[in-house]
SERO-4910 file (N, C-alpha, C, O; in steps of 0.05 Angstrom, whole numbers):
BEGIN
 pado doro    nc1    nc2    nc3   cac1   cac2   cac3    cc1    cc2    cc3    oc1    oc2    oc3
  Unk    A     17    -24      0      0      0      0     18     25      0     34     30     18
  Unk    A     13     40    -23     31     70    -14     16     85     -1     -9     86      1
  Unk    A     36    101      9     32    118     41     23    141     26     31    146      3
  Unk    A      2    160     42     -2    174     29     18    201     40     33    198     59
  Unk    A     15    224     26     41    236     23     34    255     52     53    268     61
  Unk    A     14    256     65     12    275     91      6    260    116      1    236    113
  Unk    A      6    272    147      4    250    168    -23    248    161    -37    263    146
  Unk    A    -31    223    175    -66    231    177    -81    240    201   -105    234    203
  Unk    A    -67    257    223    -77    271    238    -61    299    234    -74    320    235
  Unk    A    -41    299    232    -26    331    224    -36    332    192    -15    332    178
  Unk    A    -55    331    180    -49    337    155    -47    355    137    -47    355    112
  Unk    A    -45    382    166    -37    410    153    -10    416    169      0    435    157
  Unk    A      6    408    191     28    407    199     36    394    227     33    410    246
  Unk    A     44    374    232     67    362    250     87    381    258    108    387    246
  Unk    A     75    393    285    100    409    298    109    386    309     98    364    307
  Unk    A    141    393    326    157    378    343    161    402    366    173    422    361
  Unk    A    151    398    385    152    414    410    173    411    424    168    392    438
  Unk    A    196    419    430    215    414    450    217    432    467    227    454    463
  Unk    A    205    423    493    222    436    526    232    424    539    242    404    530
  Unk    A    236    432    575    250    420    592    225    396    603    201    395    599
  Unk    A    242    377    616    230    356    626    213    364    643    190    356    639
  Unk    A    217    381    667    201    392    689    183    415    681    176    430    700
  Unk    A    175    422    655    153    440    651    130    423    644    131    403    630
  Unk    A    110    431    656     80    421    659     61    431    640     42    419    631
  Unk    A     69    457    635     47    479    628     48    473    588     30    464    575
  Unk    A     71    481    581     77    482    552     55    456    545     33    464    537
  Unk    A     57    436    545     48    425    534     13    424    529      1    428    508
  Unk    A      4    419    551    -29    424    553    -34    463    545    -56    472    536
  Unk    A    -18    473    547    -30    499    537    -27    503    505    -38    520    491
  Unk    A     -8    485    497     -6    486    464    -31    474    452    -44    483    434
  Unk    A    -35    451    467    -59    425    455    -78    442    455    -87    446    432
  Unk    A    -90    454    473   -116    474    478   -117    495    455   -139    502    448
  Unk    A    -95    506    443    -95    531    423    -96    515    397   -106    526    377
  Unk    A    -84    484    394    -87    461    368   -109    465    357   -129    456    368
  Unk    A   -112    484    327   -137    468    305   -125    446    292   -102    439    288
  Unk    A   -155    435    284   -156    413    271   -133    404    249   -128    425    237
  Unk    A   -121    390    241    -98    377    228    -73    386    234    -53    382    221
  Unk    A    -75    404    262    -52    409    264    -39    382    289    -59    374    302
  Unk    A    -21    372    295    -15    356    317     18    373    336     35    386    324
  Unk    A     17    369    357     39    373    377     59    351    383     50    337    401
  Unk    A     83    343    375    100    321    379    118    326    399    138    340    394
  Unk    A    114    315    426    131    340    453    150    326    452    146    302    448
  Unk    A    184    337    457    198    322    457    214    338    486    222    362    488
  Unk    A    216    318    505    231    338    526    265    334    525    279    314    521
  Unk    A    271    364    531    303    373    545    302    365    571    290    374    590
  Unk    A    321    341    569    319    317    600    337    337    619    362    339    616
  Unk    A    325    351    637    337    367    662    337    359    690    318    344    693
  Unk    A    349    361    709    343    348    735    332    373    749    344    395    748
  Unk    A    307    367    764    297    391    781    307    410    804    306    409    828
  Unk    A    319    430    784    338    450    811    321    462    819    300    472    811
  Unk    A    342    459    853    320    465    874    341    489    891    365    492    885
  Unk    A    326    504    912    341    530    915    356    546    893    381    545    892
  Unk    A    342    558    878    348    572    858    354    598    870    342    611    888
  Unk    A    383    603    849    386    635    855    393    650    834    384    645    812
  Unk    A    406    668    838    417    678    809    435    663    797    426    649    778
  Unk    A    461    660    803    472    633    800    462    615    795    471    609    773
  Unk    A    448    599    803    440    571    801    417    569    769    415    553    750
  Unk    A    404    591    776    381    593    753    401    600    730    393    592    708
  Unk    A    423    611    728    436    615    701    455    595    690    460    595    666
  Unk    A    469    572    712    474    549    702    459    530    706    475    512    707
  Unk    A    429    517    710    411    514    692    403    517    661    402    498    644
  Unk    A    399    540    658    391    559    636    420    536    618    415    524    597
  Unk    A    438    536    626    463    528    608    460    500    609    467    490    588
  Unk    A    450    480    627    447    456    617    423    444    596    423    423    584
  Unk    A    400    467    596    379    466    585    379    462    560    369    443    548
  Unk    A    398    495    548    424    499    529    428    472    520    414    460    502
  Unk    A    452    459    536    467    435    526    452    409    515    461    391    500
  Unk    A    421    411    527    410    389    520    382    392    492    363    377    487
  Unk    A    392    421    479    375    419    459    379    401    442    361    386    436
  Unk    A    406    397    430    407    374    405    397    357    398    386    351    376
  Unk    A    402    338    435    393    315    438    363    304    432    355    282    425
  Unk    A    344    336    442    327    325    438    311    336    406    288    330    399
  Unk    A    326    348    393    314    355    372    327    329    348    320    329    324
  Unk    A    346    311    358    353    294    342    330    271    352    324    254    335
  Unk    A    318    268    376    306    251    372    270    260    364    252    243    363
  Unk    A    268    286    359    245    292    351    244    295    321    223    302    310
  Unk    A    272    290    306    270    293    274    270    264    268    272    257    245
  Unk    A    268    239    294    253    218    283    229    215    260    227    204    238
  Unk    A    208    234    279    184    241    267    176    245    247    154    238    237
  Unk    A    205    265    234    198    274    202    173    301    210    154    306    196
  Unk    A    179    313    233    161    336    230    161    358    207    174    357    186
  Unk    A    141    378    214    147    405    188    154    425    204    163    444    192
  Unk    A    153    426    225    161    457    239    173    452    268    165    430    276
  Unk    A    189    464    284    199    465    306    188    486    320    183    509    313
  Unk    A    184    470    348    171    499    366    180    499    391    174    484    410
  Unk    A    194    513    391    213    515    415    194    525    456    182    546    460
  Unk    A    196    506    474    180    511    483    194    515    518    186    507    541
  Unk    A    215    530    508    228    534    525    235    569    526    228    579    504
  Unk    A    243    586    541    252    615    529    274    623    547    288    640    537
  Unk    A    279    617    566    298    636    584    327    635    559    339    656    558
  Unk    A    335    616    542    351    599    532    360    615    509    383    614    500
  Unk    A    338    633    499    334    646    481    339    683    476    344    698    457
  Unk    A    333    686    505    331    707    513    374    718    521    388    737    513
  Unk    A    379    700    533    409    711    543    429    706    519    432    689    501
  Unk    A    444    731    528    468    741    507    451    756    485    464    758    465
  Unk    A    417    770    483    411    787    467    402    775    438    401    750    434
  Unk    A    397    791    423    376    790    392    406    765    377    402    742    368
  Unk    A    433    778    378    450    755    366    455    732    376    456    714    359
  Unk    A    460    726    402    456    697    408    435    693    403    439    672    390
  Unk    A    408    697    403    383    682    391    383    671    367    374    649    360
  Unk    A    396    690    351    393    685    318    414    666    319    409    647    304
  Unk    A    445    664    334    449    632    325    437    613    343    450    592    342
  Unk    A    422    610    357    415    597    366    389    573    353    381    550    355
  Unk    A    382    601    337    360    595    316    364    577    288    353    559    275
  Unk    A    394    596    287    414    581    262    415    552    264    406    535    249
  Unk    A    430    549    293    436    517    298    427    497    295    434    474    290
  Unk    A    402    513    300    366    488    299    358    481    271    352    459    262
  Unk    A    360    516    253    353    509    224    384    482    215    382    473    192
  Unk    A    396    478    224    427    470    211    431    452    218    449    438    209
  Unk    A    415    444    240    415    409    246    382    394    236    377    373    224
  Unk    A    371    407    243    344    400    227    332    402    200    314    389    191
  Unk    A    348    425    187    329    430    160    314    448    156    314    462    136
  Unk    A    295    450    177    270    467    177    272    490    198    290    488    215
  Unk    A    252    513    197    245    529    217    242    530    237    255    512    246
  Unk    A    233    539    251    228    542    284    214    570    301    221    593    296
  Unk    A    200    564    315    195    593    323    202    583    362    200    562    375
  Unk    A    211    608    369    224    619    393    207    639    410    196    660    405
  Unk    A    210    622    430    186    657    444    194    672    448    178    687    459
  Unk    A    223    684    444    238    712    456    221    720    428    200    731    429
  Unk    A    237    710    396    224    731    380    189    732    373    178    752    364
  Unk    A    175    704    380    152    706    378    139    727    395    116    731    390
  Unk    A    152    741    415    141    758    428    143    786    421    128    804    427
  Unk    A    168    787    405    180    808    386    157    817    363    153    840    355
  Unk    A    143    791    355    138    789    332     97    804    338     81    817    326
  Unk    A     99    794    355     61    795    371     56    826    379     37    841    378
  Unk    A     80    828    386     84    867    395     80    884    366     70    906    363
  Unk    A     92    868    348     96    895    312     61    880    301     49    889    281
  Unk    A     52    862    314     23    860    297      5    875    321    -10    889    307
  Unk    A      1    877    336     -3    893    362    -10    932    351    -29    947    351
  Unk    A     25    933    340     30    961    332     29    983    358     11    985    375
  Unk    A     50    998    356     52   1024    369     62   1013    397     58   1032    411
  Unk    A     75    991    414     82    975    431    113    992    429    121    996    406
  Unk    A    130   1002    452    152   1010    444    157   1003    475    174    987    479
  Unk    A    140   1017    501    149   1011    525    139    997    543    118   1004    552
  Unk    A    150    974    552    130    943    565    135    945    593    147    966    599
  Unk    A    130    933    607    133    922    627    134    886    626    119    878    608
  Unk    A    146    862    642    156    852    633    153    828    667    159    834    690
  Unk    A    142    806    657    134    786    688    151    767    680    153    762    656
  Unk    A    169    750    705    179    731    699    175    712    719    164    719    740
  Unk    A    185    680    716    191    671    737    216    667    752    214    654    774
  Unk    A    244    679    740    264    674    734    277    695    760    265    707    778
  Unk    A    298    694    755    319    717    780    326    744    764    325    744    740
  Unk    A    334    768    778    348    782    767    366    781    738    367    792    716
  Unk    A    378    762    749    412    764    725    390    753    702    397    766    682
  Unk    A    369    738    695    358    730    676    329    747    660    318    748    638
  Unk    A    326    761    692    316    793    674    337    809    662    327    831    657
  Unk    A    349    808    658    377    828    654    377    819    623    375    833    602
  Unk    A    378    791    626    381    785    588    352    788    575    352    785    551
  Unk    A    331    792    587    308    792    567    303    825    562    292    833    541
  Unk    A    312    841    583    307    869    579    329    874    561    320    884    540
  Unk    A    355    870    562    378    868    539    363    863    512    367    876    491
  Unk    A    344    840    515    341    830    485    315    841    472    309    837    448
  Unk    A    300    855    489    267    870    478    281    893    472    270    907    456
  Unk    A    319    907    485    326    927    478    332    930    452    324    948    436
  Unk    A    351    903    447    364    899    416    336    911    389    337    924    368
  Unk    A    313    896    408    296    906    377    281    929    388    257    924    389
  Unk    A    285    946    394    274    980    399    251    977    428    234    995    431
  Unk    A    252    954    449    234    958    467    242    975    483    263    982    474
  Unk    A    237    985    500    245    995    527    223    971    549    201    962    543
  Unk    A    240    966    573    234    956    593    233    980    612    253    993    618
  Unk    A    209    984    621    198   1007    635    208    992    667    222   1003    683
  Unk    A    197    969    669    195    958    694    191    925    697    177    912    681
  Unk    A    204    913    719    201    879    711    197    873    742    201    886    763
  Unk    A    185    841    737    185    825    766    191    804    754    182    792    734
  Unk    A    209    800    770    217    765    765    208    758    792    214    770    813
  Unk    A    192    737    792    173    721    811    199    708    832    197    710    856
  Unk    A    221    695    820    241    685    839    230    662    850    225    661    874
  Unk    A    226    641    834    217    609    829    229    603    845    248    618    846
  Unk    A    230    584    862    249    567    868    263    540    867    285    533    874
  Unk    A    233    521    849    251    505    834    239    513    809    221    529    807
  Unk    A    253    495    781    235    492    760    206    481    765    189    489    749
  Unk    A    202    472    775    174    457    777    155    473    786    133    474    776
  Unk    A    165    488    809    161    512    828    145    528    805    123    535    815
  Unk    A    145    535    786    146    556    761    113    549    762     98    568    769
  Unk    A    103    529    757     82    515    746     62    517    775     40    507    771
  Unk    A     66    527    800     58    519    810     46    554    826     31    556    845
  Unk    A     60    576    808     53    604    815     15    601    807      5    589    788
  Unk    A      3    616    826    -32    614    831    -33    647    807    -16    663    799
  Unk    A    -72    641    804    -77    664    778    -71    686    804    -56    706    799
  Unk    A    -84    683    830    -81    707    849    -53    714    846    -48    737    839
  Unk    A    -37    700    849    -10    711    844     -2    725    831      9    746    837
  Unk    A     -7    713    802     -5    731    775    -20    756    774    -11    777    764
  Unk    A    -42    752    783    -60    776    783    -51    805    790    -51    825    776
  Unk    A    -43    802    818    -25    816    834     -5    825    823     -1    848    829
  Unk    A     20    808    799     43    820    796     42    836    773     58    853    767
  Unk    A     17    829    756      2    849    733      0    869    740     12    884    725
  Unk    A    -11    880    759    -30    899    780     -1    915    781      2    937    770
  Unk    A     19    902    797     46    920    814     55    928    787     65    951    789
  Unk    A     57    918    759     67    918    739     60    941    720     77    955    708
  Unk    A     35    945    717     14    959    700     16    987    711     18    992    735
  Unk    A     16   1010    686     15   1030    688     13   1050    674     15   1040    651
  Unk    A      9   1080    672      8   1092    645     26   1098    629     21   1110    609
  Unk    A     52   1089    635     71   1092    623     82   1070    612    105   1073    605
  Unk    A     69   1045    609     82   1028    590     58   1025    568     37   1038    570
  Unk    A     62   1012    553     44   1008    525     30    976    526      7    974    517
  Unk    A     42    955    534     33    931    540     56    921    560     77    934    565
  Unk    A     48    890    574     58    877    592     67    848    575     57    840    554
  Unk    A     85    839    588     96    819    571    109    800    591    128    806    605
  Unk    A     89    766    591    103    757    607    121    726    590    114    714    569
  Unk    A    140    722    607    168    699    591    162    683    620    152    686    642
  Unk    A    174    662    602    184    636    622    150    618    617    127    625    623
  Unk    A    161    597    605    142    583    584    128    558    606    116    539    597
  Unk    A    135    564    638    121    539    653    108    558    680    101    556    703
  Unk    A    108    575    661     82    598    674     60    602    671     52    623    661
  Unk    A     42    582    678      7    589    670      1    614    662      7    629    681
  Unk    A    -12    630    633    -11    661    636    -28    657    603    -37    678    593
  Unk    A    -33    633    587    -42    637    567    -78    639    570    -94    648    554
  Unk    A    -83    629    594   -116    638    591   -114    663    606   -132    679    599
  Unk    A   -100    671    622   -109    694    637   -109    722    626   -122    742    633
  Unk    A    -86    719    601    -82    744    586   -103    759    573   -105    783    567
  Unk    A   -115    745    572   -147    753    553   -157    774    570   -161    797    562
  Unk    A   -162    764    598   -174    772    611   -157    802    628   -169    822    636
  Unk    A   -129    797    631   -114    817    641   -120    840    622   -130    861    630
  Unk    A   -110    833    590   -120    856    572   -141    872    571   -138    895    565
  Unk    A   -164    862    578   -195    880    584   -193    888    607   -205    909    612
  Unk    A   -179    877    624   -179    887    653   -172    921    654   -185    941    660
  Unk    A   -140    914    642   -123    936    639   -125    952    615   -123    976    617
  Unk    A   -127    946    602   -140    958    572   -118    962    554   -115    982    541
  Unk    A   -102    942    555    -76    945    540    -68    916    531    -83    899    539
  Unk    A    -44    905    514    -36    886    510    -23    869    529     -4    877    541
  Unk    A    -35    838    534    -25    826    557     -9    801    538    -23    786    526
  Unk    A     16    799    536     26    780    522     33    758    531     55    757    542
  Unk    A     15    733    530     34    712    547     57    696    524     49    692    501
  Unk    A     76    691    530     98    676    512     90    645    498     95    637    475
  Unk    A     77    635    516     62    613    499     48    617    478     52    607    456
  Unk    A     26    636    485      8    636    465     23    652    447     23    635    428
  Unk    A     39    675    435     44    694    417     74    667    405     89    675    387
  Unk    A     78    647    414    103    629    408     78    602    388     85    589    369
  Unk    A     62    602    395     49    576    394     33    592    359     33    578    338
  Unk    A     22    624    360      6    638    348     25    642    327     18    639    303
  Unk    A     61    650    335     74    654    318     75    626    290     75    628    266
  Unk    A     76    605    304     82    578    288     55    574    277     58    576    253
  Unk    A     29    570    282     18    579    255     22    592    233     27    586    209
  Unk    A     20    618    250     16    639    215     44    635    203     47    638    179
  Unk    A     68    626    219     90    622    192     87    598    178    104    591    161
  Unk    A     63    583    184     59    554    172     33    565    149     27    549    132
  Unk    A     20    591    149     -5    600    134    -30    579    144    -44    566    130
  Unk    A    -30    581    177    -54    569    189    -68    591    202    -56    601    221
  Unk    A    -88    601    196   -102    632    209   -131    621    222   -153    632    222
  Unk    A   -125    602    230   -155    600    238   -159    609    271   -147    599    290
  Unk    A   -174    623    270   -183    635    298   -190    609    310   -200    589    301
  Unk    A   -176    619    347   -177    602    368   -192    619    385   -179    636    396
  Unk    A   -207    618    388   -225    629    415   -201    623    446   -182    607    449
  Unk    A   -216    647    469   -198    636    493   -167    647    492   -153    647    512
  Unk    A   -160    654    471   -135    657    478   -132    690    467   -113    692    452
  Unk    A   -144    711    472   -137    734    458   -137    743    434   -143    726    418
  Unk    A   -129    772    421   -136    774    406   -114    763    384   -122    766    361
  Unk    A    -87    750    388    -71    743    367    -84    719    353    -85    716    328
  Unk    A    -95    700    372   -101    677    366   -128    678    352   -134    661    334
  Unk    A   -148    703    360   -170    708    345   -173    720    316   -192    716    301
  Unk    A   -147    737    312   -157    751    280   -124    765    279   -123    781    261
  Unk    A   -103    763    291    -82    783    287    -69    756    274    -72    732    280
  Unk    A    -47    777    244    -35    754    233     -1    769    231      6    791    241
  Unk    A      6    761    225     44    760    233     47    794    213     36    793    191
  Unk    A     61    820    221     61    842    210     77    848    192     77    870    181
***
């Protein structure tokens, strides 16, 4: 019998999802934003759960996370996917706009194909947005790793008005911040002097709540999942409105 030439459940695109082993969130928040023929192939970056995190500790992390992309994107081009979706970001964000782009390089150069990244998918959600120049900026991460994401919204003309890094304390820990929590650091965050809010670190529940932070506050609430997950459609020419997830996922297409 010949095979026919598409999957028969991706039969408009087979992503390959790669994050860390100890994120919870990426995965069930991608499946939820999934239309029809599209499929999620998760492939985890095998990490051991650091615990007492500090600045230090969270940035060599960040570097073993680093070390174990290959591995797992060599075993996710088993698959024969069509797109890479990177479902990790702190990784992305340090050393600025040029370490990202080789970082981006590496992936197109061992795989073949594309990829989208949430440092620039968030880059990318802000120019279809329009008029976005000064953010404010939620993390779960430490200091030294706000330092590279405000560095890297700098490289492409952001200003970082103001940030909270939540100060996780393990990876797992991340997954386990409450909406009151979030709620709250929106709130300390929000003001008339930024243009939208923008939150990183991809095992941070934040893709249903954004909807709702945006009407709250009346401005753009970016969570990194969804504008990472929104980006890999439309560079695949999939525009179909997702309810639940804001307005990128409803009608905004790449600028």
């Amino acid at each position: 019998m010949q095979p026919s030439h598409r999957d028969a459940l991706g039969w408009r695109r087979v992503f390959a999802v790669f994050g860390p082993s100890t994120n919870t969130i990426v995965e069930p928040e991608f499946a939820a934003m999934r239309p029809a023929g599209v499929t999620n192939q998760y492939r985890d970056l095998y990490i051991e759960n650091a615990k007492a995190l500090s600045d230090e500790a969270f940035m060599a992390g960040a570097e073993l996370i680093d070390a174990a992309v290959e591995q797992a994107l060599r075993t996710a081009m088993t698959a024969e996917p069509d797109y890479y979706v990177m479902g990790v970001s702190a990784i992305s964000f340090i050393g600025g706009a040029p370490a990202c782009e080789r970082l981006l390089q590496r992936i197109r150069d061992l795989t073949g194909k594309d990829v989208s990244v949430g440092s620039m998918s968030c880059v990318e959600a802000m120019k279809a947005y329009g008029n976005i120049r000064r953010i404010a900026v939620l993390s779960p991460y430490y200091p030294a790793a706000n330092a590279h994401v405000k560095h890297f919204f700098s490289d492409h003309g952001l200003s970082t008005v103001r940030d909270l890094p939540l100060r996780c304390t393990s990876w797992t820990n991340i997954s386990r911040v409450t909406e009151r929590q979030i709620a709250d650091a929106l709130k300390q965050l929000d003001g008339d002097d930024i243009d939208a809010i923008v939150q990183v670190g991809t095992n941070l529940q934040m893709a249903r709540m954004a909807p709702y932070a945006e009407a709250f506050l009346g401005k753009p609430v970016i969570a990194i999942n969804t504008a990472t997950y929104w980006h890999a459609l439309r560079r695949n020419g999939i525009r179909d409105a997702v309810d639940g997830f804001g307005s990128l996922l409803q009608h905004m297409d790449l600028a």
